[in-house]
C-alpha positions in Angstrom: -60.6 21.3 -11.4 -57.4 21.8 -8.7 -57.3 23.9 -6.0 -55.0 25.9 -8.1 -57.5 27.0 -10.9 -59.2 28.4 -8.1 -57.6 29.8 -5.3 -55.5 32.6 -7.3 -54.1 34.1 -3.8 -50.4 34.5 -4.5 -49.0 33.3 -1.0 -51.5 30.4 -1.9 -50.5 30.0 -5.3 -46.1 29.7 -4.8 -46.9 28.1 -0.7 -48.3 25.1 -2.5 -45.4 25.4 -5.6 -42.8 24.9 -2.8 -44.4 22.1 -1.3 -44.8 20.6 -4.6 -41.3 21.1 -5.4 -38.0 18.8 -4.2 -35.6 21.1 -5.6 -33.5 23.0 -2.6 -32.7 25.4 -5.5 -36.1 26.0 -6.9 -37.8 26.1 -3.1 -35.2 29.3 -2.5 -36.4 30.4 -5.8 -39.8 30.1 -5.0 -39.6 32.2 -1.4 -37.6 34.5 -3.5 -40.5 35.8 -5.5 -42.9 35.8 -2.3 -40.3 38.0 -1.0 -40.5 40.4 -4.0 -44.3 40.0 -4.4 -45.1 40.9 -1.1 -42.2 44.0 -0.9 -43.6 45.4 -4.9 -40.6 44.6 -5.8 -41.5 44.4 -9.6 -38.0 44.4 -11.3 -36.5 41.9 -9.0 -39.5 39.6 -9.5 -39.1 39.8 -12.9 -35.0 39.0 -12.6 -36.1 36.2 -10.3 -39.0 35.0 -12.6 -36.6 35.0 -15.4 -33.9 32.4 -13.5 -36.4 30.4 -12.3 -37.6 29.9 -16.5 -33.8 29.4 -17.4 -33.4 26.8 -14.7 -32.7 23.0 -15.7 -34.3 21.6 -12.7 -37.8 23.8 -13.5 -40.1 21.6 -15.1 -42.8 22.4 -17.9 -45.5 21.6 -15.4 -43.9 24.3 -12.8 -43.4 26.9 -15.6 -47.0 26.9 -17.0 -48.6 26.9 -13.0 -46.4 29.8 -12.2 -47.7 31.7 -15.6 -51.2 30.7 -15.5 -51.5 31.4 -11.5 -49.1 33.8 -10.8 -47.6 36.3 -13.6 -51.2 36.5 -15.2 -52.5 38.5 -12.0 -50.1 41.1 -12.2 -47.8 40.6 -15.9 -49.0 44.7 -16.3 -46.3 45.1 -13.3 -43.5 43.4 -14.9 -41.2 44.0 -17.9 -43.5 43.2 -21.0 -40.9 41.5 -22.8 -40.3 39.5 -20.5 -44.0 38.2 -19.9 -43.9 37.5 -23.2 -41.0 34.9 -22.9 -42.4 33.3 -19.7 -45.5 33.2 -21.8 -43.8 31.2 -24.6 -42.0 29.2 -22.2 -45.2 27.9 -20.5 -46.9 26.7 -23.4 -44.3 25.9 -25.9 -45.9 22.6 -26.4 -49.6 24.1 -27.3 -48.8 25.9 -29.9 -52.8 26.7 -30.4 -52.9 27.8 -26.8 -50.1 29.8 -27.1 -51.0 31.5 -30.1 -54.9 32.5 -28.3 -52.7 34.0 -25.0 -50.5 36.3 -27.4 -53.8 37.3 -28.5 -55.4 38.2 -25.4 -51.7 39.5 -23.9 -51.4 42.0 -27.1 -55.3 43.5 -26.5 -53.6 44.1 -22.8 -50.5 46.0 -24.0 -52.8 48.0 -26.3 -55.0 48.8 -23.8 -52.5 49.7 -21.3 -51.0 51.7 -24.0 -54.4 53.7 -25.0 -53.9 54.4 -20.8 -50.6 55.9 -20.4 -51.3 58.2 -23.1 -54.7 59.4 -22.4 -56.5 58.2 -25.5 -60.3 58.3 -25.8 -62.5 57.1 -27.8 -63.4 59.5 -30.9 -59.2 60.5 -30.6 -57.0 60.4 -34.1 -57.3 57.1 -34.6 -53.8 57.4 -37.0 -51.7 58.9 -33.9 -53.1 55.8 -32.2 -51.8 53.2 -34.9 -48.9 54.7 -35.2 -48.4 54.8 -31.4 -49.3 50.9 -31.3 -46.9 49.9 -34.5 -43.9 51.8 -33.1 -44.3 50.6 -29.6 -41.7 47.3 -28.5 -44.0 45.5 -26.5 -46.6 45.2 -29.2 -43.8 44.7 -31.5 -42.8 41.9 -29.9 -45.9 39.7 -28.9 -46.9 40.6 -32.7 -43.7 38.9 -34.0 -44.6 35.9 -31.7 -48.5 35.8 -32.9 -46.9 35.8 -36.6 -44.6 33.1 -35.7 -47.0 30.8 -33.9 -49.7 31.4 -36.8 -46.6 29.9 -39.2 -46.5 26.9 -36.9 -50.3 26.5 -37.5 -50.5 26.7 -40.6 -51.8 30.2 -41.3 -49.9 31.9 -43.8 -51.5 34.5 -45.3 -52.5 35.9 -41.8 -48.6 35.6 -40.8 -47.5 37.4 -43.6 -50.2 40.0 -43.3 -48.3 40.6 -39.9 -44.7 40.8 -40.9 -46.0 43.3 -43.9 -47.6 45.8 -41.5 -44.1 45.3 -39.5 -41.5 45.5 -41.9 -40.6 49.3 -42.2 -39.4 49.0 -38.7 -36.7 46.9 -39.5 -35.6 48.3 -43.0 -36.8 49.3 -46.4 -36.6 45.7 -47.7 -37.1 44.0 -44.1 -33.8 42.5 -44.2 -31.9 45.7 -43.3 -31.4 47.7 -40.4 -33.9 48.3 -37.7 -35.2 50.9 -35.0 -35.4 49.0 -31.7 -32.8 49.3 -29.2 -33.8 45.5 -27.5 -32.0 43.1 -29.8 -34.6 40.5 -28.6 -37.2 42.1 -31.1 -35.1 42.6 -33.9 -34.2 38.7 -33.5 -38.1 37.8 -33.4 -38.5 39.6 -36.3 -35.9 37.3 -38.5 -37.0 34.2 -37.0 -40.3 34.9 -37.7 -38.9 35.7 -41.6 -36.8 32.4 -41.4 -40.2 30.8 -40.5 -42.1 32.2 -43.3 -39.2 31.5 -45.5 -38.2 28.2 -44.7 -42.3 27.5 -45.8 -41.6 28.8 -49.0 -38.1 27.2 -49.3 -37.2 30.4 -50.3 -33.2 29.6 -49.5 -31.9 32.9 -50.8 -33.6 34.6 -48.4 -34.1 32.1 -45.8 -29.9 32.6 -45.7 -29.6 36.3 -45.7 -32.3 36.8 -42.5 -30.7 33.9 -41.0 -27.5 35.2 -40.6 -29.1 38.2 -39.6 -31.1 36.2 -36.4 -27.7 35.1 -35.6 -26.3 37.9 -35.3 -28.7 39.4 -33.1 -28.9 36.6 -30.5 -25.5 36.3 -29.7 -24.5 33.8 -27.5 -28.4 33.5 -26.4 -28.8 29.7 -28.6 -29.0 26.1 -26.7 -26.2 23.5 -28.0 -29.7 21.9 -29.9 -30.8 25.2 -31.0 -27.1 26.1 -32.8 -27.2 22.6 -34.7 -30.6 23.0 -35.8 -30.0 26.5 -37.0 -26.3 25.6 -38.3 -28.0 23.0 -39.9 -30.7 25.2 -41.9 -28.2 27.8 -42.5 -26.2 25.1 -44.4 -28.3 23.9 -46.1 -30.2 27.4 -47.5 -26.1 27.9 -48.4 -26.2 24.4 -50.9 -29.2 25.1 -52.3 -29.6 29.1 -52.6 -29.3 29.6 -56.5 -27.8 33.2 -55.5 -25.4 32.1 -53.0 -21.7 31.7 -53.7 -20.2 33.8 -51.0 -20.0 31.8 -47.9 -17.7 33.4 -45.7 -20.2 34.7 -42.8 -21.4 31.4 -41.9 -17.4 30.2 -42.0 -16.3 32.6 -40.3 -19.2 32.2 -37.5 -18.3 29.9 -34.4 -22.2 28.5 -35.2 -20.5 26.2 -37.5 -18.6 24.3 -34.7 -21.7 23.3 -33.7 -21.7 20.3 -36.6 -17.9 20.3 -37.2 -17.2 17.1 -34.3 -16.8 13.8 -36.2 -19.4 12.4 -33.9 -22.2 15.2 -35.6 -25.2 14.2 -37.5 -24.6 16.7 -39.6 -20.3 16.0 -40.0 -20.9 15.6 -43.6 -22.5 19.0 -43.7 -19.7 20.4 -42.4 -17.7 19.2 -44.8 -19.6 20.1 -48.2 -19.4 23.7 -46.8 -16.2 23.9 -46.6 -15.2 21.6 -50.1 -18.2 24.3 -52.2 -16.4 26.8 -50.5 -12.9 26.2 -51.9 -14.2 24.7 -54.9 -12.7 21.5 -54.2 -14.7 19.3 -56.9 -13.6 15.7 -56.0 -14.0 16.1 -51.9 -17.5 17.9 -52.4 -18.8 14.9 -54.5 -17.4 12.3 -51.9 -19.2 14.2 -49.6 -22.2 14.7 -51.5 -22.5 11.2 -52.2 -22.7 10.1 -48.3 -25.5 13.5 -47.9 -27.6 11.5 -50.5 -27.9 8.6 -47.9 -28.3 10.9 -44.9 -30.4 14.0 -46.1 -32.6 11.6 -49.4 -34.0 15.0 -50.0 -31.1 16.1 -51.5 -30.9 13.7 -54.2 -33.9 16.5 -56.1 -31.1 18.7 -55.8 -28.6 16.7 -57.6 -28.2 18.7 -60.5 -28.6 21.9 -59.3 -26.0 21.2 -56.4 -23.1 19.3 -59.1 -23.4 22.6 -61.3 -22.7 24.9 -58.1 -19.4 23.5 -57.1 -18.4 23.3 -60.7 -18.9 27.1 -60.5 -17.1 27.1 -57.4 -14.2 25.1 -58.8 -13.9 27.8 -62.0 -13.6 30.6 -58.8 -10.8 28.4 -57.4 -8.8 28.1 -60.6 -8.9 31.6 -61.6 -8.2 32.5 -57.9 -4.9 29.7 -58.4 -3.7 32.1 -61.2 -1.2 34.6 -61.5 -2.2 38.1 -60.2 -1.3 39.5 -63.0 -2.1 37.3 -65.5 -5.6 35.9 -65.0 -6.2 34.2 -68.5 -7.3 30.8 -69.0 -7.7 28.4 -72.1 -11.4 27.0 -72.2 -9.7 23.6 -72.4 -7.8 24.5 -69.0 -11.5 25.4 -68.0 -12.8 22.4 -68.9 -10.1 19.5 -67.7 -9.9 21.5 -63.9 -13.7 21.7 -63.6 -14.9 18.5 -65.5 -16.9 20.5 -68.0 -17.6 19.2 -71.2 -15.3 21.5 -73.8 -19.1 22.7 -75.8 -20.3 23.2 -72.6 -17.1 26.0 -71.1 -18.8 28.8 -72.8 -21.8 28.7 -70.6 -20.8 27.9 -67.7 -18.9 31.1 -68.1 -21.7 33.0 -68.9 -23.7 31.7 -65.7 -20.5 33.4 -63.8 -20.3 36.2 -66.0 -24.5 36.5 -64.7 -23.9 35.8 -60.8 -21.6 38.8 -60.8 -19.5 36.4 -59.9 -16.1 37.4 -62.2 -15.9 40.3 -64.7 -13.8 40.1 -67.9 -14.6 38.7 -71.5 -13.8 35.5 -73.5 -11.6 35.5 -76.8 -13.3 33.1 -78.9 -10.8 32.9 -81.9 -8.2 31.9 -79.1 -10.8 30.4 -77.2 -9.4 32.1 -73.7 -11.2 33.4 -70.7 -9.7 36.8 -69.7 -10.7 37.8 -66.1 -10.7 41.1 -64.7 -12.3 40.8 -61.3 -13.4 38.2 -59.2 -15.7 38.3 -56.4 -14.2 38.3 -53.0 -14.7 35.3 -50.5 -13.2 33.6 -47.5 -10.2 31.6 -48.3 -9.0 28.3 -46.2 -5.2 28.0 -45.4 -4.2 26.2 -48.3 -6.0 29.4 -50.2 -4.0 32.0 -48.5 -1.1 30.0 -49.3 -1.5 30.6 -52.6 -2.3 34.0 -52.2 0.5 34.8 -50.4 3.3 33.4 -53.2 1.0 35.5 -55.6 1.9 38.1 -53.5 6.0 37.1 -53.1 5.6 36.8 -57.1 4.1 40.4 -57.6 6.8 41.6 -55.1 9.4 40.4 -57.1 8.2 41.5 -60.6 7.7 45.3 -58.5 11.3 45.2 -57.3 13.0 43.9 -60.8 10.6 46.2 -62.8 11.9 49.3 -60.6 15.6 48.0 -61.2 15.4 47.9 -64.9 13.6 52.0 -64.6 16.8 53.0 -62.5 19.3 51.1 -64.9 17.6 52.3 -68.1 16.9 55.7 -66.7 20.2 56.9 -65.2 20.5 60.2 -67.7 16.8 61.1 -67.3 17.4 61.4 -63.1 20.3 63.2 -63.6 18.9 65.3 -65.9 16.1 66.2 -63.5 
């Protein structure tokens, strides 16, 4: 045992920290929070506490000392969020460890909380429980025990958690929520993604990703945006209910693997071939995700009859506005479809809710009446726009022909 684990003094504790440490930086740091220990300074200790975690040159062995021998003798002082995350910082590596001090650190918010309001024993136990569920710092080391309990292996009890939490955020859990701090609501859809990603759920692994991402902001290491660019891409390939992929497009999160010299390059570029239905690129690029992701290749199927879908959206979206009929041979030669085989593939849209109309069997043509929204790339809008020139034009010659053919009835009126 070290002098540390028992001399808890701490002047001691951060005198022997700055000795220990060769960073001019860090030393400043470290007289910094003697200052603001010494003065009760709780709030700037925390601010100081909180620079010192986010600093490159602080090492793991620094940040679990300064937890373990510092903030544990007074973390009741500081912001309990905040403990939470130096908590988590400390002993990101021991997940088991971790898991046992968001135990202990959520009896200590309870009991703190039974404090400020005066409870006693033999008190409305409900008003209690409903004081503890809606209260954030509870909240939030409960979102952390459920995470960690993922990371071990102990489902059930995670789920349990997320369960008991879920009104908070939403009827359904993946809308809305009721805390101000966005670091909670984000906890609470990682946590989902967790549970999810276990399940390889990807529908809803997707949906509660994009909402983590939009609550963290711009909060995400470069390592942490590829890794969750790279889950979010591939929930988006292999989500049987996804065909609509314009937030993660749209999102600069995607730059993250877009650089030629990316792992995931060739992820990039599936996205953005699915999502203009571009059959021949998607399959060149599926072919080289075969050799880099082998997991895929159980997905073959499944992933070759989603951009055929996607290349049906793209030729009915290449049609006239105001003429959106197609042959089922048309249907067939664009998307590579056996001719016996149009018919359903048609259905399966009709199903998605991904196009409404009906299909003329004795003339064998598709006749479409709406087709779902989606994020278009340039070459897209292109297109739309001379659909748009095209309308125009029939607009202007159609009121011509009114003004000619009508002359007697306006002057008449």
């Amino acid at each position: 045992m070290s002098a540390m684990d028992v001399d808890y003094d701490a002047s001691t504790v951060l005198a022997t920290l700055r000795l220990e440490t060769e960073s001019g930086d860090l030393i400043n740091l470290i007289y910094q929070l003697e200052d603001y220990y010494e003065r009760k300074l709780w709030h700037q200790l925390t601010l100081a506490l909180d620079e010192l975690y986010h600093s490159e040159e602080a090492s793991a062995d620094l940040k679990f000392k300064i937890y373990r021998s510092f903030v544990n003798q007074f973390s009741s002082k500081l912001n309990p969020i905040k403990v939470v995350d130096f908590l988590l910082e400390s002993y990101h590596s021991q997940p088991q460890e971790t898991l046992d001090n968001l135990l202990e650190l959520k009896e200590q918010y309870i009991k703190e909380l039974k404090r400020a309001n005066n409870y006693k024993a033999g008190d409305d136990e409900a008003s209690l429980q409903s004081l503890v569920k809606s209260d954030e710092s509870v909240a939030y080391v409960s979102l952390q025990i459920a995470r960690y309990k993922l990371l071990l292996n102990k489902v059930s009890e995670a789920e349990e958690i997320l369960d008991e939490l879920k009104d908070l955020f939403g009827a359904t859990g993946d809308e809305g929520h009721n805390f101000e701090n966005p670091k909670i609501n984000s906890a609470y859809y990682l946590a989902k993604c967790e549970l999810y990603k276990i399940n390889e759920n990807y529908n809803l692994f997707y949906s509660n990703g994009l909402l983590y991402l939009s609550s963290v902001d711009n909060n995400l290491s470069e390592a942490q945006k590829v890794k969750l660019c790279y889950e979010l891409c591939i929930a988006a390939l292999l989500g049987d209910k996804i065909y609509n992929f314009g937030e993660l497009i749209l999102h600069d999160i995607l730059n993250a693997i877009k650089d030629e010299s990316s792992q995931y390059n060739w992820l990039y570029h599936l996205i953005q071939n699915l999502n203009s239905g571009n059959l021949t690129q998607f399959n060149h690029w599926l072919a080289t995700a075969f050799k880099k992701s082998p997991f895929l290749t159980k997905f073959d199927v499944f992933l070759k009859q989603k951009i055929i879908i996607m290349s049906l959206l793209e030729l009915i979206s290449l049609k006239s506005t105001t003429n959106k009929q197609l042959t089922l041979q048309e249907i067939s030669s664009f998307t590579g479809t056996s001719i016996n085989d149009v018919e359903h593939l048609i259905i399966k849209c009709f199903s998605l809710n991904l196009i409404k109309g009906y299909i003329n069997q004795i003339d064998e043509i598709l006749v479409v009446t709406w087709l779902q929204p989606r994020i278009l790339n340039l070459d897209q809008v292109n297109v739309l726009y001379k659909h748009l020139l095209s309308w125009d034009d029939q607009v202007e010659t159609l009121a011509k022909n009114v003004y000619k053919n009508g002359g007697s009835v306006w002057a008449g009126i």
